[in-house]
C-alpha positions in Angstrom: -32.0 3.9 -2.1 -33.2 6.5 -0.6 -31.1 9.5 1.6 -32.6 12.4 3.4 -31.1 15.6 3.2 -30.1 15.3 6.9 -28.4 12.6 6.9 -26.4 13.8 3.7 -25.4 16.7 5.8 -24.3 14.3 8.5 -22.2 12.1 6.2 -20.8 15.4 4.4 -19.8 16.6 8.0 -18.3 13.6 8.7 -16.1 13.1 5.2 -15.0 17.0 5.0 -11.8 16.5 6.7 -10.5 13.8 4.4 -11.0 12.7 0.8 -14.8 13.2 -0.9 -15.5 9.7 -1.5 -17.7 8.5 -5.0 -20.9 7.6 -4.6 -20.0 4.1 -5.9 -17.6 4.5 -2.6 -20.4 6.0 -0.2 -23.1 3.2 -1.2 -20.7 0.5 -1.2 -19.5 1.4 2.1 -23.4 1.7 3.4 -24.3 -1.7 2.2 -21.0 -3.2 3.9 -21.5 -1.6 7.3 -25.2 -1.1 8.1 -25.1 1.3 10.3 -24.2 4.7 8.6 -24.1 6.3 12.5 -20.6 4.7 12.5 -19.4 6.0 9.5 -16.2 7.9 10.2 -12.9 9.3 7.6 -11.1 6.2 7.9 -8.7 7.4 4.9 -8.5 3.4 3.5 -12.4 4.0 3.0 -12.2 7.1 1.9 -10.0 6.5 -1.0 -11.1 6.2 -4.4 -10.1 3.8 -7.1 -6.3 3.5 -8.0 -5.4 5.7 -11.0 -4.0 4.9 -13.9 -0.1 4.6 -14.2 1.8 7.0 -15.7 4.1 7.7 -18.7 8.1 6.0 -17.7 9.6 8.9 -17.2 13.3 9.8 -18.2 15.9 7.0 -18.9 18.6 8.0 -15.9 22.4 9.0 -16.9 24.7 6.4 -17.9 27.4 5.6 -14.4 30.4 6.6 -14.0 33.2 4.5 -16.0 34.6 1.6 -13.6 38.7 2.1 -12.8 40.7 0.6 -15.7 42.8 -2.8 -14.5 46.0 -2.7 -14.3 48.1 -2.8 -17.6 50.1 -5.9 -18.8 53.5 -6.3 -19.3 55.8 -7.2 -22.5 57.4 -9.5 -20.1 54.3 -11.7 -19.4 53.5 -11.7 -23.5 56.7 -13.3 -24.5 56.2 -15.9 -21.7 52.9 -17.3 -23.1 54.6 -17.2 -26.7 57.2 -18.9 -25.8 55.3 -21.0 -23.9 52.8 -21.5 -27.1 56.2 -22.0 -29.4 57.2 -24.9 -27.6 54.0 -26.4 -27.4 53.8 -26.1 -30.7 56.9 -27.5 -31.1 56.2 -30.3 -29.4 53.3 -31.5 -31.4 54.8 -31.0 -34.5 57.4 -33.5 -33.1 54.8 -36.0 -32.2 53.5 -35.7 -35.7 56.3 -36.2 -37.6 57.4 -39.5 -35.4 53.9 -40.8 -36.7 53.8 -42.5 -39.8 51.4 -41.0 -42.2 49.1 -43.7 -42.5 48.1 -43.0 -39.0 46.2 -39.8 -39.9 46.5 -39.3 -43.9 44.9 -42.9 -45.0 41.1 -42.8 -45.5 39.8 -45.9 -44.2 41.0 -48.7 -47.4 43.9 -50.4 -45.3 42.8 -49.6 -41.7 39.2 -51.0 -42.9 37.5 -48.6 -41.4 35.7 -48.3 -44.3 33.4 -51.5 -44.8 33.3 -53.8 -47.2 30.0 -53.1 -48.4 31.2 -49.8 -49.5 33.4 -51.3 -51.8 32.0 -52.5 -55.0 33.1 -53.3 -58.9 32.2 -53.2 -62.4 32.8 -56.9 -62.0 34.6 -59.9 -60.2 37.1 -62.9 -61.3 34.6 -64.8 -58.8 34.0 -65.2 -54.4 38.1 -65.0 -53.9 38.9 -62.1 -55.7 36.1 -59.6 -54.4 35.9 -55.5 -54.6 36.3 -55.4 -51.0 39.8 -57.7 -51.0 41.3 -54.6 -52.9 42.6 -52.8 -50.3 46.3 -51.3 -49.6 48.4 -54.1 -48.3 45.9 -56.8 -47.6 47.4 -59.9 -47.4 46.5 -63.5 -48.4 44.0 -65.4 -47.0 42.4 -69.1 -47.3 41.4 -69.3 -50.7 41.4 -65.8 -50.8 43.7 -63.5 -53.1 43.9 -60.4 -51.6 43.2 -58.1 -54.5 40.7 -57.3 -56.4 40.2 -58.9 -60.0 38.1 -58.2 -62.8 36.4 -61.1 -64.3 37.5 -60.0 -67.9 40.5 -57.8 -68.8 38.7 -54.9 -70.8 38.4 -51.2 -70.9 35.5 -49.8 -68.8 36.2 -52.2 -65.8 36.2 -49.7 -62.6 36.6 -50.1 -58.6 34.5 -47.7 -56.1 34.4 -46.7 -53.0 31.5 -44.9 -51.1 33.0 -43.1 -48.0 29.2 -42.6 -46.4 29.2 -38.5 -46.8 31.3 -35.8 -49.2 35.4 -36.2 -48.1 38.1 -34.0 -49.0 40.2 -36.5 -51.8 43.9 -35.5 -52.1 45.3 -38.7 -54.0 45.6 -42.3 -54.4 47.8 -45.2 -53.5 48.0 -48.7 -55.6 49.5 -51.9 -55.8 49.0 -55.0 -57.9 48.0 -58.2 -56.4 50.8 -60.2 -54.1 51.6 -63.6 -55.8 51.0 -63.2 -59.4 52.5 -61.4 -62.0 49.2 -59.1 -62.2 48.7 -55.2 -61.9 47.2 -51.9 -63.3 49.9 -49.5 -65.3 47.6 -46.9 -65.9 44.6 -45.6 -65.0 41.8 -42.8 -64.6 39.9 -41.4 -61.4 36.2 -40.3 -61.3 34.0 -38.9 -58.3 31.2 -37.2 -57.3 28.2 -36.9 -54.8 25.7 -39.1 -56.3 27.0 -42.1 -58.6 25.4 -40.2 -61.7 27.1 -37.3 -61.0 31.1 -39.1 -61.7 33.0 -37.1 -63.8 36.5 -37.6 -64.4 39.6 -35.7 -62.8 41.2 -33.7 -65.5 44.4 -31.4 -65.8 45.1 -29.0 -69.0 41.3 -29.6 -70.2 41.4 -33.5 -70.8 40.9 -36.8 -68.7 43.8 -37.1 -66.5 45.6 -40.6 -67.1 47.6 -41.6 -63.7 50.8 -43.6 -64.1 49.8 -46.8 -62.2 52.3 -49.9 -60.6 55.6 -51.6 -62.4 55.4 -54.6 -60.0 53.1 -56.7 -57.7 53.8 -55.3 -53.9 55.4 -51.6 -54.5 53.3 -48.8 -53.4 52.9 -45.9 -56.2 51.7 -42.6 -54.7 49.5 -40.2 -57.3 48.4 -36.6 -56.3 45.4 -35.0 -58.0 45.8 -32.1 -59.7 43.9 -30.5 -56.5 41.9 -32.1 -53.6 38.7 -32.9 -54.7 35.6 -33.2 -52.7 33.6 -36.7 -53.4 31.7 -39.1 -51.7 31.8 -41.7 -54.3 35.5 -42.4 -56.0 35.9 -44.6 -58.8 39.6 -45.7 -60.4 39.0 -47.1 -63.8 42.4 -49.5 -64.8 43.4 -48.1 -68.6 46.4 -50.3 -69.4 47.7 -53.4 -67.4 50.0 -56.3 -66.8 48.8 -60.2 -67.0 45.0 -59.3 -65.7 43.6 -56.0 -63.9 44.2 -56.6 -60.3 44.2 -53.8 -58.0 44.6 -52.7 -53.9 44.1 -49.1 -53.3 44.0 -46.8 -50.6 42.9 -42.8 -50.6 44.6 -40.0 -49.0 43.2 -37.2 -47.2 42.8 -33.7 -48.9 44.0 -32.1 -45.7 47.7 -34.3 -46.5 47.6 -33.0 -49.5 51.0 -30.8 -48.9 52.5 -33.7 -47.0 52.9 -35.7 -50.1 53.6 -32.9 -53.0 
């Protein structure tokens, strides 16, 4: 395009009050209007490109500190510790008026665990099953409520699986209800994986646990510590008539409640 030095004097004229535009600015403008005889230092046309944005300047002061709230009193502190005391109280009270098989058993006599996590070395036959050998279970048809072995002999064992690792803090056992039949001593193994059992020991050797002197009495043993498993297996030592056996485990966190 072509400009004559008139008209550049015109246009210069005309723009000398205001910003000097670019000459991308000038011939843009030209194209868009046409007619440069109405050309006038409108500032919007007369401004050139946004600049760049600068630097962030300096991070402001920090405020003033708000007022500090009102201080409390000794007064109101021994209220809420009071009042914490005798709720604490309270529940404590609750617990003890709870028998412990509400809260220390692990599933055996409740049945919360299943049957199919019960199993055995071996069975006297379909009455006398892994799963009948739980803490207190009670005849029914043609069954015998405890489990049996189906030969009295050393390396006979009963297991349970409790699904995922538990904190173990002992064992209850009786014999079974209507015959002359129960385990006098035993051992304990666990672990996370059934080839990972080892036994519970105390003073470096297998710990043997003093088992039942009758059919229906309970006999509590505590390990040596609470012991984390998720398979437990008892393994009968020494016995009366035949190895017959109903058990139930007791939590690790009841493990003070019954030392």
């Amino acid at each position: 395009m072509k400009i004559t030095l008139a008209f550049s004097v015109v246009i210069f004229l005309q723009l000398a009050s205001c910003h000097m535009p670019t000459v991308y600015e000038f011939c843009s403008h030209v194209v868009a209007n046409g007619d440069t005889s109405q050309l006038t230092c409108d500032s919007s046309q007369c401004q050139g490109r946004p600049g760049k944005r600068g630097s962030q300047g300096p991070r402001g002061l920090t405020g003033a500190k708000g007022q500090k709230g009102e201080q409390g009193t000794a007064e109101n502190l021994e209220d809420r510790i009071r009042e914490l005391e005798s709720s604490l109280a309270k529940t404590s009270r609750i617990i003890e008026a709870l028998p412990k098989s509400a809260y220390c058993f692990m599933g055996m006599r409740s049945r919360d665990i299943p049957d199919s996590a019960i199993t055995a070395s071996s069975v006297y036959d379909g009455n006398h099953n892994a799963y009948d050998g739980r803490l207190d279970n009670r005849k029914k048809t043609g069954d015998v409520a405890a489990w049996t072995v189906r030969h009295n002999r050393k390396g006979e064992w009963l297991q349970v699986d409790f699904g995922r690792p538990k904190l173990v803090g002992g064992i209850i056992t009786q014999g079974r209800l209507y015959a002359r039949a129960w385990v006098t001593s035993f051992a304990i193994s666990c672990g996370l994986s059934t080839s990972s059992l080892t036994t519970i020991q105390e003073h470096g050797a297998q710990k043997i646990f003093t088992g039942n002197s009758d059919m229906e009495t309970k006999k509590i043993n505590m390990f040596p510590k609470p012991i984390t498993c998720r398979y437990i297996r008892v393994h009968p030592e020494t016995w009366q008539g035949h190895i017959c056996m109903r058990v139930e485990f007791i939590k690790g966190m009841c493990y003070d409640l019954y030392t």
